[in-house]
Steps between C-alpha positions, in 0.01 A plus 500: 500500500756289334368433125280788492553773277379792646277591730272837512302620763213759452341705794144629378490750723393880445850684544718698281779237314824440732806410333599178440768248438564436147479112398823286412412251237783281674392447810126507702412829649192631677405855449220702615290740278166663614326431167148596616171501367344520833269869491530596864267705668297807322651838481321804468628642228513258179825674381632394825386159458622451189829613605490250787363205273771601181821474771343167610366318240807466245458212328860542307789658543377761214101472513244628766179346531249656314169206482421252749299236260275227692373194370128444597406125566732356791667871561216718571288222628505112556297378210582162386280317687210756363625426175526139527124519627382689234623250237389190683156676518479554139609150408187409703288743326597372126508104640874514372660126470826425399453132321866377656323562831377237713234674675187552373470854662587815351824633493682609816836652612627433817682718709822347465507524105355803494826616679653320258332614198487862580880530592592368111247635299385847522147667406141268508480403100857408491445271791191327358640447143805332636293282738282378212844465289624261748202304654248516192248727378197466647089447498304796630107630485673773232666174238349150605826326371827686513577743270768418228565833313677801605196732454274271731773437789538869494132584569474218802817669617351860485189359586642383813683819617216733463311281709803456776552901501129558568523216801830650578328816543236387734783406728618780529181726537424290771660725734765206708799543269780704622815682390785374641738661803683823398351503201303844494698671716822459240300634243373778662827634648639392110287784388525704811884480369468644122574138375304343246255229613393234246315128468582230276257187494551224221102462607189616344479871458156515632542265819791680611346861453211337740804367709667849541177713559347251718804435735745808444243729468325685162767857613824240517391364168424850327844660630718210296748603287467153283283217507541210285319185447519168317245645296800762398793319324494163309717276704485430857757487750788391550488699157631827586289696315234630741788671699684625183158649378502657894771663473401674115199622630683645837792661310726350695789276441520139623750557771296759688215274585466254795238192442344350764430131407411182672578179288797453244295470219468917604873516616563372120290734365673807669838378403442487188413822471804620729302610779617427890220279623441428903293204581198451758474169486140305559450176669544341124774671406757466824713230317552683239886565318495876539837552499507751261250732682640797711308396823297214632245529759173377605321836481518851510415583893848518527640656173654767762740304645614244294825349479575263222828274399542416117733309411702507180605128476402194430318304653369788690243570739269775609408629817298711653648642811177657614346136518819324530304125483453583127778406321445411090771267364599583119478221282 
């Protein structure tokens, strides 16, 4: 460990806090600390559970958890190849053509900059705009040539993600999308628990409310404590303020929630605001730097009994000792 530091290790596991070894800034130490936010099994009394879940989930030495806050699209279910689908099929629609294109065909994202795209720019119309800012606005069936004013590029844009969203939405009405492992069964014993359950989606309001009823279920959707959309706050994240506008309308202070995200354009987000953020990372997101997240795993099926190292120094790495092949190198 020469060169490091320090080194912290942090048990998830659902226990009351030990004691532990205090940290000397002079030399690198390994301490233990049961900082939890797994939710056990459910008790039968919800006072009970709550006192379970409040000795368990501390998320600081002077705040008890108090919201778990998920993010929607790669968290609650893997969506970005839905998404990606979506657009591609409403290029097709509007015969979209970028002139610095050599194809003749309409617009088309692959895959692999999709994965790109989505993990540096956050929400649909952001995406687009910056796409047309870099490779040329283009020719469509709604402006024969490309459109050169603000107003105009703003109505292809909306024009565009209205049409996506309703596409989107066929997707998932179609019945073969589903939410990912662990996923409803942390929310349920969340609210089993007395602890605040929320979802925070840079997407469309009204393709995520389809997304939650159709694959959480309507009763899930009703019992949140806070939902928030892109539709909700003027800038998109890594802006923090979808999760600072969370925690207003849940009365709670910024320490006492827990975000569940899945990219670091998320992770970002919930920093900024000062929230702890875990990570369930997708197939897109793996390589990501989330060295400032809490925990790092590939998804919640094992929330229980998860064991992660974070480490304090640079360069750093990551590693999830549940899955102990995943190991994320800070850059």
């Amino acid at each position: 460990m020469a060169g490091c530091c320090w080194m912290m290790s942090q048990r998830l596991l659902l226990s009351p806090p030990s004691s532990h070894v205090s940290l000397n800034s002079s030399s690198a130490l390994i301490y233990s600390t049961p900082l939890s936010f797994s939710l056990g099994s459910r008790s039968k009394s919800r006072s009970r559970a709550r006192a379970r879940f409040s000795n368990a989930l501390s998320v600081s030495a002077s705040s008890t958890l108090q919201a778990l806050i998920f993010d929607c699209d790669g968290v609650i279910l893997e969506s970005e190849d839905l998404h990606r689908r979506a657009y591609n099929d409403a290029f097709s629609h509007f015969n979209v053509r970028c002139l610095s294109s050599p194809s003749q065909d309409p617009l088309s994202w692959d895959s692999h900059f999709y994965d790109q795209l989505q993990n540096q720019i956050g929400g649909g119309k952001p995406k687009m705009r910056w796409y047309f800012k870099e490779h040329g606005w283009p020719s469509s069936t709604i402006f024969d040539t490309p459109p050169d004013d603000d107003g105009d590029r703003a109505k292809l844009i909306d024009i565009l993600q209205d049409w996506k969203t309703e596409r989107y939405k066929e997707i998932i009405k179609s019945g073969t999308v589903e939410t990912r492992p662990g996923v409803l069964r942390l929310m349920d014993e969340t609210k089993a628990a007395g602890i605040k359950l929320a979802v925070c989606s840079a997407a469309t309001k009204s393709s995520v409310i389809l997304c939650l009823e159709s694959l959480i279920g309507i009763e899930r959707f009703r019992g949140l404590d806070c939902f928030l959309a892109g539709d909700d706050v003027k800038e998109k994240k890594p802006n923090p303020s979808i999760y600072q506008t969370a925690v207003k309308k849940l009365g709670l202070s910024e320490k006492e929630c827990l975000v569940v995200e899945d990219s670091v354009i998320g992770l970002q987000a919930a920093a900024g605001a000062g929230m702890a953020c875990v990570i369930t990372y997708t197939s897109s997101t793996a390589d990501q730097d989330f060295r400032d997240a809490i925990a790092v795993y590939p998804d919640l099926s094992n929330v229980e009994r998860l064991g992660v190292v974070a480490s304090k120094c640079c360069p750093c790495q990551l590693v999830n000792a549940s899955h102990p092949l995943k190991l994320v190198t800070c850059k």
